[in-house]
N, C-alpha and C positions, 0 to 999 in steps of 0.2 A: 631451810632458808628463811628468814626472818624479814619480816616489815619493816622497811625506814621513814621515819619523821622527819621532813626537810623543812625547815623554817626559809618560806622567800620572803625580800622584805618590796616586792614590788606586788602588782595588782596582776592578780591570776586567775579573777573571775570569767572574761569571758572566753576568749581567745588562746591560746598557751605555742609560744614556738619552737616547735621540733627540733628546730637548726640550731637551738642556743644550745650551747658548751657551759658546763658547771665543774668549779673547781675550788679548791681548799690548800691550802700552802700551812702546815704546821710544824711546829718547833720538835715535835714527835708523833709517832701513828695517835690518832684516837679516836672515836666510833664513828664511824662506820668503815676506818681504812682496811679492815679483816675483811668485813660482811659482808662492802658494797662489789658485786657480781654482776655479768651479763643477764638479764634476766629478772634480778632484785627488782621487787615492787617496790616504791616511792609512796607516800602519800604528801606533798606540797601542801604546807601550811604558812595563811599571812596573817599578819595582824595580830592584836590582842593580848601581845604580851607573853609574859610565860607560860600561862596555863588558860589562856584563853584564845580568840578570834575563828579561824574556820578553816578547816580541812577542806582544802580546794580543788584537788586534782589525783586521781590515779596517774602513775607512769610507770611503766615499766623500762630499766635500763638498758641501752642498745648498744654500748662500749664503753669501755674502764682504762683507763692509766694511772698505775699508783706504783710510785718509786720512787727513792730518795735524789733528792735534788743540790748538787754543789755551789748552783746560784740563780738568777731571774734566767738567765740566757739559757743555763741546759732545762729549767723548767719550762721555756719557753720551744726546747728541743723535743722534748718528754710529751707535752701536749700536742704540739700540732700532730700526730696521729691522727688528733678529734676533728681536726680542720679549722682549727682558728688563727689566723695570723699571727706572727710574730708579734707583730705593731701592736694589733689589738688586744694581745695577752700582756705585754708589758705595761704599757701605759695606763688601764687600768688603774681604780683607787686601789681595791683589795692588792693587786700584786705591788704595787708599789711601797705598801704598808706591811706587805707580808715578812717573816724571817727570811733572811739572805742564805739561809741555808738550811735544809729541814726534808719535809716530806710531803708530796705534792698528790692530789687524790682526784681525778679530774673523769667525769661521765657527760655521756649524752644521755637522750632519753625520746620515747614517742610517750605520747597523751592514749591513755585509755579510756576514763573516761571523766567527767565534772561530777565532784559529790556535793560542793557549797550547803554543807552540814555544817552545826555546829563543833567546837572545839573542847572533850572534856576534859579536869585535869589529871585524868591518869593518860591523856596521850603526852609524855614527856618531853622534852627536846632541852638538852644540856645548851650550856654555853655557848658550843660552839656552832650550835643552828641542826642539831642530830638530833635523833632519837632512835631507839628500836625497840619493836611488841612483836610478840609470837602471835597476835591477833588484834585485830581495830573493829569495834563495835561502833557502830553509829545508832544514837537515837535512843529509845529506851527509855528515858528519864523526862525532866522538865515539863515545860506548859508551852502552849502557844498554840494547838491544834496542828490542821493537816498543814504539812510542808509540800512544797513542791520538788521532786527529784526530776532533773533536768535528763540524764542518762535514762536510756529504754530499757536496758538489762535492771537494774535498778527500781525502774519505776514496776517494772513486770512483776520483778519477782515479790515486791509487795504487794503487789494486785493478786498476785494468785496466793499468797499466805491467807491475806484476809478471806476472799471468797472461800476458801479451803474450810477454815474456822467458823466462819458463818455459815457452810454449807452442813457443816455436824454439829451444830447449835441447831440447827432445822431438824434434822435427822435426830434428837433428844427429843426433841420436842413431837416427837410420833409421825413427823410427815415421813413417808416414804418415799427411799430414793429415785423411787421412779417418775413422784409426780415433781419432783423439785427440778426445774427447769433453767437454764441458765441462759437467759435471754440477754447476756450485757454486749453481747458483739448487733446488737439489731433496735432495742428498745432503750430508753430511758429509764431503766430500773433495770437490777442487776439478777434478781431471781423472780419466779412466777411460779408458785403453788398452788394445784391440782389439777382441772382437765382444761385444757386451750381455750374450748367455748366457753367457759363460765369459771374463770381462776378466783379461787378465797383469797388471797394472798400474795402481797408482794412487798418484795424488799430490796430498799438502797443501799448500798453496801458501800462504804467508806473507812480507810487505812491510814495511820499516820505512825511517823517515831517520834512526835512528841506527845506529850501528855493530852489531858482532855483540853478542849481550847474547839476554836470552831472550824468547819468545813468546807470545803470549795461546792454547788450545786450549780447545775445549769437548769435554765431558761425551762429547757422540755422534762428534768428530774422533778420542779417543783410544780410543772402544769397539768404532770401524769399525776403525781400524790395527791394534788389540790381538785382534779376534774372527774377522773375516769369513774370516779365510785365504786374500786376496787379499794378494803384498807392497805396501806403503807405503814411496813416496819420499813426506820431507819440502823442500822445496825452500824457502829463504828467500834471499830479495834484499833486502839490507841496504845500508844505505851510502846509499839513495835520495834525489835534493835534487828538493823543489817551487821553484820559479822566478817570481815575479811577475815581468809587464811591467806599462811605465806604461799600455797599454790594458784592463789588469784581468785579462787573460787569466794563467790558471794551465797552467804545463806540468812535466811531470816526466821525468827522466833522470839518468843515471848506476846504479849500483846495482852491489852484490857477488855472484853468485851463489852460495851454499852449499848442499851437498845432502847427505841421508842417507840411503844407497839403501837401508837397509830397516829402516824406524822404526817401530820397537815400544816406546812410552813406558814406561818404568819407572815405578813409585810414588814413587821415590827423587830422579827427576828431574820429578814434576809437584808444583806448588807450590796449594794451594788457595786462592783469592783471592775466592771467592764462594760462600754455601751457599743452599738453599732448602728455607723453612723453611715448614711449615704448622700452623699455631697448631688446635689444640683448640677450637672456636669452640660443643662444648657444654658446656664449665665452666661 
């Protein structure tokens, strides 16, 4: 089963509705009226043109109608399976603009999950707002530092690529597995090398799929590096691509590793992107 590219020309950023009915009215079959299946992953793309804008949305599809249609009224017959009104399927721009006779290709779909990635040009989408790959790579390429992935599946499974890489990047380096500790669920920094009472070493660990560019830090990552008088390695693996297959599974691989053996953030090099504020609430 193969990946589809759906070109939407509305805004899919943040919200996406389950309930909306999608359909296609053409003069003959053409891609995706073979492919598209109960089950077919979706990826929804806006914006940008042909070979640009942003892969917006995982879906996978939850019912299909495709059959050839004698006019608006029996395509209007053919569809309502999906649940859309009469009224509302006719009068429509698209149906009203459509061929008065042809072939009608019409899905629902649930949201899996928000990738608001960039768009590259081998993810393709023909003419008619389609496309299909045997696989969709996100990320890999270009500049602009760490991205934010908004999805937990997604965000996780970069977080454990990287820590993974950095964890036998340590392990070259002669520490042993037993003192490499992984303290990121409890402290401000994501590794701690050698014994609890008196650690030589720690390191930040930071993941992106875009190129080298800069990094998100909090508040307590640059007050541990700048106070404790423990050194800080900063360790970033950039370059990272996520991978879809057509069985929905996500995998990641590739990456750059760059490291800073001993990262004491300057004021000059941290950029403020967030304040917190506490309002007076006895005025």
């Amino acid at each position: 089963m193969a990946i589809l590219l759906k070109h939407q020309p509305w805004n899919t950023n943040g919200k996406l509705d389950v309930s909306e009915v999608e359909w296609n009215m053409w003069q003959r079959r053409l891609l995706p009226f073979e492919q598209l299946d109960i089950g077919t992953r979706v990826i929804l793309v806006s914006g940008g043109g042909p070979n640009a804008g942003m892969l917006t949305w995982e879906v996978e599809v939850l019912d299909v109608v495709k059959d050839r249609y004698d006019d608006p009224e029996h395509a209007a017959q053919l569809i309502r399976k999906l649940g859309i009104p009469r009224a509302a399927f006719l009068q429509t721009n698209y149906t009203t603009n459509a061929p008065r006779v042809g072939w009608l290709l019409g899905w629902t779909y649930r949201p899996i999950r928000l990738i608001m990635q960039p768009r590259s040009p081998q993810h393709r989408i023909g003419r008619n707002g389609w496309g299909v790959t045997d696989t969709l790579g996100i990320g890999g390429i270009g500049t602009g530092g760490q991205c934010r992935l908004d999805d937990p599946l997604l965000r996780r499974k970069v977080e454990q690529a990287t820590m993974s890489r950095v964890h036998e990047w340590l392990v070259s380096q002669g520490h042993s597995r037993h003192s490499i500790r992984d303290t990121s669920a409890h402290h401000p920094y994501d590794y701690e090398i050698g014994p609890e009472h008196a650690p030589k070493l720690r390191v930040e660990v930071k993941g992106t799929l875009n190129g080298p560019g800069p990094v998100f830090v909090t508040a307590g990552e640059v007050r541990a590096a700048r106070e404790d008088g423990i050194r800080t390695v900063l360790a970033i693996v950039h370059g990272l691509e996520l991978t879809l297959s057509s069985d929905g599974t996500w995998t990641v691989h590739g990456g750059h590793l760059w490291l800073n053996d001993h990262w004491m953030p300057s004021d000059d090099a941290l950029e403020a992107t967030q304040y917190r504020y506490e309002p007076d609430y006895s005025r």
